[in-house]
C-alpha positions as CSV (number, residue, x, y, z in Angstrom):
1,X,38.6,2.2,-6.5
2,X,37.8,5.5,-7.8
3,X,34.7,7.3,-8.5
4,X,34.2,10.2,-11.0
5,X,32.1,12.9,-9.5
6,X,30.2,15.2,-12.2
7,X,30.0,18.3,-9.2
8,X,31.2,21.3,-10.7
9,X,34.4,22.9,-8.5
10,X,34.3,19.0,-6.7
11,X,37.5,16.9,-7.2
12,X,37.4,14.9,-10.7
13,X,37.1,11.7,-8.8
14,X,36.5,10.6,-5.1
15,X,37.4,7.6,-3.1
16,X,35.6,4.4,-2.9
17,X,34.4,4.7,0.9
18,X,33.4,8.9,0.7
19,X,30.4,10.2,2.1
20,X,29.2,13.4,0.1
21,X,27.2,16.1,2.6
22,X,24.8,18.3,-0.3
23,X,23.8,21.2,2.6
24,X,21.4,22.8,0.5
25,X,18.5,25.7,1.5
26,X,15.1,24.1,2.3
27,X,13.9,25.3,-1.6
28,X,16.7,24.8,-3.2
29,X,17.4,22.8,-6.5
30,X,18.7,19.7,-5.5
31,X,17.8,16.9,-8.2
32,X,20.1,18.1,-10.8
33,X,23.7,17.3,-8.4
34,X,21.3,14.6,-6.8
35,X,21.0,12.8,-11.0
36,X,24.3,13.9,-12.0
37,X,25.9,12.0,-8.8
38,X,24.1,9.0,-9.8
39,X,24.5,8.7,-13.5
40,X,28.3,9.0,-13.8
41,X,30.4,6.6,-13.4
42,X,28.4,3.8,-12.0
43,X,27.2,0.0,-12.1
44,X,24.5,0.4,-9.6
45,X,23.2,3.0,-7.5
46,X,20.3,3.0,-4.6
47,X,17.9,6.3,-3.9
48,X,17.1,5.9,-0.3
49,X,14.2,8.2,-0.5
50,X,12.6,9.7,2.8
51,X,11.1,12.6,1.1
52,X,9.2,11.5,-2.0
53,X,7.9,8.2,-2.9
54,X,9.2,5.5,-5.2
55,X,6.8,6.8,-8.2
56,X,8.3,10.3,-7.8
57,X,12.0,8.8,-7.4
58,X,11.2,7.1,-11.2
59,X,9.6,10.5,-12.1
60,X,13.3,12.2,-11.4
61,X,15.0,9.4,-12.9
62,X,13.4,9.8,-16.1
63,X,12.9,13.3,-16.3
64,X,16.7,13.8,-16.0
65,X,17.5,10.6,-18.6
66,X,18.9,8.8,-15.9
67,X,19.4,4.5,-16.4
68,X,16.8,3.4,-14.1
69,X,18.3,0.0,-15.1
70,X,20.8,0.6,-12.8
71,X,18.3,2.2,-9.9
72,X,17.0,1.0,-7.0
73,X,14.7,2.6,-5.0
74,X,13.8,2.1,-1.0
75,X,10.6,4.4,-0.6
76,X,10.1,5.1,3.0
77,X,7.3,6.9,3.0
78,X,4.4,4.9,0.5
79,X,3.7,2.8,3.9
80,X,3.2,5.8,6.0
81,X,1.3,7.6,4.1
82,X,-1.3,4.5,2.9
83,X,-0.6,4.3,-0.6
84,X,-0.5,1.2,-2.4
85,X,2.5,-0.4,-2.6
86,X,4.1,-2.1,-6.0
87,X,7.3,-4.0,-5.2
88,X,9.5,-5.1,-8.1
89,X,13.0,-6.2,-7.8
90,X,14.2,-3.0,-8.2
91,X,11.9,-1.1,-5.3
92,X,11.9,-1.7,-1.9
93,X,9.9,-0.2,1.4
94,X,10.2,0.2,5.4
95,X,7.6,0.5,7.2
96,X,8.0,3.6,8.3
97,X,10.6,7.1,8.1
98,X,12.0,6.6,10.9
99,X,13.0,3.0,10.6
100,X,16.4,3.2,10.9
101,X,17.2,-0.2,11.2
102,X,15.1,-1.3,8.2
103,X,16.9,1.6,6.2
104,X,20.6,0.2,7.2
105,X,19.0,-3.5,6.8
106,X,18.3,-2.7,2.9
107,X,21.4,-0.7,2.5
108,X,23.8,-3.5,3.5
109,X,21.4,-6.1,1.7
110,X,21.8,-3.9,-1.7
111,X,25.8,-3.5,-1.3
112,X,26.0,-7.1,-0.6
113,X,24.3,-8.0,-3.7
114,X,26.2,-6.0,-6.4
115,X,29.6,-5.8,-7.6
116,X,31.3,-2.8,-9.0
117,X,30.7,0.7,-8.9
118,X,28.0,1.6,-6.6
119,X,26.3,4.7,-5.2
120,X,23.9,5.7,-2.6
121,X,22.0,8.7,-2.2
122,X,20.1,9.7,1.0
123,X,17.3,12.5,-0.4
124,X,17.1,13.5,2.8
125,X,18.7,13.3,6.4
126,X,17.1,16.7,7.2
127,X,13.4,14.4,7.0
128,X,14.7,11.8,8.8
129,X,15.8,14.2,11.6
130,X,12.0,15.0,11.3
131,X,10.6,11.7,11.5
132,X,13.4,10.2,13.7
133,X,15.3,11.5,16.7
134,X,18.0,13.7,15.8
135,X,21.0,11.3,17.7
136,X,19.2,8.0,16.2
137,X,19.3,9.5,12.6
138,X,23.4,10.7,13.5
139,X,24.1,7.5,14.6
140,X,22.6,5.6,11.2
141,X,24.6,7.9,9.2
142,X,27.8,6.8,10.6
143,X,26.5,3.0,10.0
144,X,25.7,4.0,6.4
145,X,29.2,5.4,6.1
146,X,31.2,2.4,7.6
147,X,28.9,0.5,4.9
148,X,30.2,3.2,2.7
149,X,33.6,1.9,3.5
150,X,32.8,-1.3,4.1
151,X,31.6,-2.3,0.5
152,X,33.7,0.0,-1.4
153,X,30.7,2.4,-2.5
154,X,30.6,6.1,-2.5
155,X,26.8,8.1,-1.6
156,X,25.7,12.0,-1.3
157,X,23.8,12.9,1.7
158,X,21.1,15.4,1.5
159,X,20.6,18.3,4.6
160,X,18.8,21.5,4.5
161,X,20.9,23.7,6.5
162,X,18.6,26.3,6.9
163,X,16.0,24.0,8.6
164,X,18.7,23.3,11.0
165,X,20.5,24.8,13.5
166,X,24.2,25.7,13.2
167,X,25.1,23.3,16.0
168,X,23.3,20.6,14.5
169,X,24.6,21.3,10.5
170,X,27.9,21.4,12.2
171,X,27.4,17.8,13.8
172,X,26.7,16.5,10.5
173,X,29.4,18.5,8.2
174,X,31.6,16.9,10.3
175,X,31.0,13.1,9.6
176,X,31.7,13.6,5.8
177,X,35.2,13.6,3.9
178,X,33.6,16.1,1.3
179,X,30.5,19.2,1.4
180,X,29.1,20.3,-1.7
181,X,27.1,23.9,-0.5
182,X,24.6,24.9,-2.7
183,X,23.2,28.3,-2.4
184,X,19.8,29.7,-3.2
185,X,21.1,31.2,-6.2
186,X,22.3,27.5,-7.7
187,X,25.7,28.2,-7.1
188,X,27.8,25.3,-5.7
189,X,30.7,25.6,-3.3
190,X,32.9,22.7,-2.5
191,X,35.2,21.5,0.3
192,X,37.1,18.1,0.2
């Protein structure tokens, strides 16, 4: 099945199965491709959030008149950090960052429970690589990809490349069928 993608100079639509890499510099304006990615052309979608909680996912959502009926969100950080926790059917926790295996746990689990179009987004792998070990992070995102393939979903990937060496950036461009570089100036490149 295909997917539209609303990225300007992006293909019109994308394959079910495509991982998106967003490399992006450490301040730049992400939320706008981030919401745009989400909104179109989808059933369901999943935020896997590692860099703001659950509250400030919804914030997003509705800020940029996304369908939060079709959100769910898996807040990675509200444990960590000790802040109360409300879980609904449509939010969902690890324990911590760097729970990889809770992460991929709730990713398959959400997959497995919808039909039609659905989307992922992963805001970001550069704070995973933080909280996590760089090669345990890699590895998960090749799991989320084959999931990716597996179920028929598309998702856009988050990295700051200037946090990151060139090596490392390089590791991760690799992994993805499409980049979408944004530069400090908002302007989006793209390579499929």
């Amino acid at each position: 099945m295909d997917y539209a993608l609303a990225i300007e100079g992006a293909p019109e639509t994308i394959p079910g199965g495509t991982g998106v890499l967003l490399l992006h510099p450490s301040t730049g304006e992400t939320d706008r491709i981030d919401t745009e990615f989400l909104a179109t052309d989808t059933d369901r979608f999943l935020v896997i959030s590692t860099r703001t909680t659950a509250r400030e996912v919804r914030q997003k959502l509705e800020y940029y008149d996304v369908d939060e009926s079709c959100a769910e969100i898996l807040d990675t950080l509200s444990v960590e950090r000790g802040y109360g926790r409300r879980s609904g059917e449509n939010i969902h926790y690890v324990s911590a960052p760097h729970d990889l295996n809770g992460i991929l746990e709730q990713t398959r689990s959400f997959l497995e429970a919808h039909d039609g179009k659905t989307r992922l987004t992963v805001d970001s792998v550069t704070e995973l690589i933080y909280y996590a070990d760089e090669d345990d992070v890699y590895d998960a995102m090749v799991e989320l990809l084959s999931l990716l393939e597996e179920y028929d979903a598309v998702g856009l990937f988050h990295l700051s490349a200037e946090v990151h060496d060139e090596e490392t950036v390089e590791r991760f461009r690799e992994l993805f069928a499409g980049v979408v570089d944004l530069d400090a100036d908002g302007e989006v490149t793209c390579e499929f």
